[in-house]
Every structure is written in C-alpha cells, then in structure tokens.
N, C-alpha and C positions, 0 to 999 in steps of 0.2 A: 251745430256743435252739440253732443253730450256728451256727460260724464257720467261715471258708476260712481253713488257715495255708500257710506253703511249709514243705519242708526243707529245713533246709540244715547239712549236718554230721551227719549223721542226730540231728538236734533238730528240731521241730515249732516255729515261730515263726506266732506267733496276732496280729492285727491288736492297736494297744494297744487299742480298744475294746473287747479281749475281756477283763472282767470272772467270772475264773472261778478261785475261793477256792484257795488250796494244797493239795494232797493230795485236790483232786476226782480222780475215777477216771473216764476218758475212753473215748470208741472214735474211733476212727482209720481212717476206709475211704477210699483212693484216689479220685478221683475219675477221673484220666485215668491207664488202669496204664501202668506202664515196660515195653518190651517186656526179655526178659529175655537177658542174655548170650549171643554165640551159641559153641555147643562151637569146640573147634579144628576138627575134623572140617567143622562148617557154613561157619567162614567161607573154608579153604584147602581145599575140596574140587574147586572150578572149576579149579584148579593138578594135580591128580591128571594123570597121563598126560601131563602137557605137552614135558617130558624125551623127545628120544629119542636113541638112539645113544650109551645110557651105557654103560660097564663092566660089563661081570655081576658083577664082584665087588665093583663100587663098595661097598655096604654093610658086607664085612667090612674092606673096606680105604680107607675116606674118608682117613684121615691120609696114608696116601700119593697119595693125589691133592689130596688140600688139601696136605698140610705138607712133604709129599717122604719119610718115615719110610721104612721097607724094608716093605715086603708083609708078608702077614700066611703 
C-alpha cells in the first residue's frame, strides 16, 4: 500500500483515505526533490566587480562614508 501526502509545517498530511494504525513506522521518499538553498556566494556572485571607482579604503572606513564618523 501507498499513499501521496503534502507537507506542510514540516508535518506529512496523508489523503483521509489513508487508513494507517497509530505508531505504524513509515518511510518518507520525496517524490519531486526541492532544489536546495543557494549559498550567499551563488546567489550575489553576478554583483561581484560591479562597483567601480570606490575608495581603497572603503572597507576599513564604511562609517565614514555611510554615517560621516571621522576615519579610521
């Protein structure tokens, strides 16, 4: 016997037709996989290099060019 359920909530919801006693011991295989998170790196890597004519010392000194702070 199976049945197709969805998740939802990370809970497995089984059609009510599914007739299957409490504390049966099940297996669970994907049918269609989720593709999986992508790193920060995959999704803002196409932005890499896009900047140009920044400060060279932008990194040690972002607050003063974001917030106005005194140099580092």
């Amino acid at each position: 016997m199976s049945y197709k359920g969805t998740v939802r909530n990370g809970t497995v919801i089984l059609p009510p037709d599914a007739d299957i006693p409490e504390g049966t011991e099940v297996e669970v295989t994907p049918i269609h996989e989720t593709p999986t998170t992508k790193s920060f790196h995959e999704r803002y890597a196409r932005f890499a290099g896009m900047a140009k004519d920044l400060p060279a010392d932008l990194a040690e000194n972002h607050d003063h060019y974001l917030h106005g702070h005194p140099r580092k």
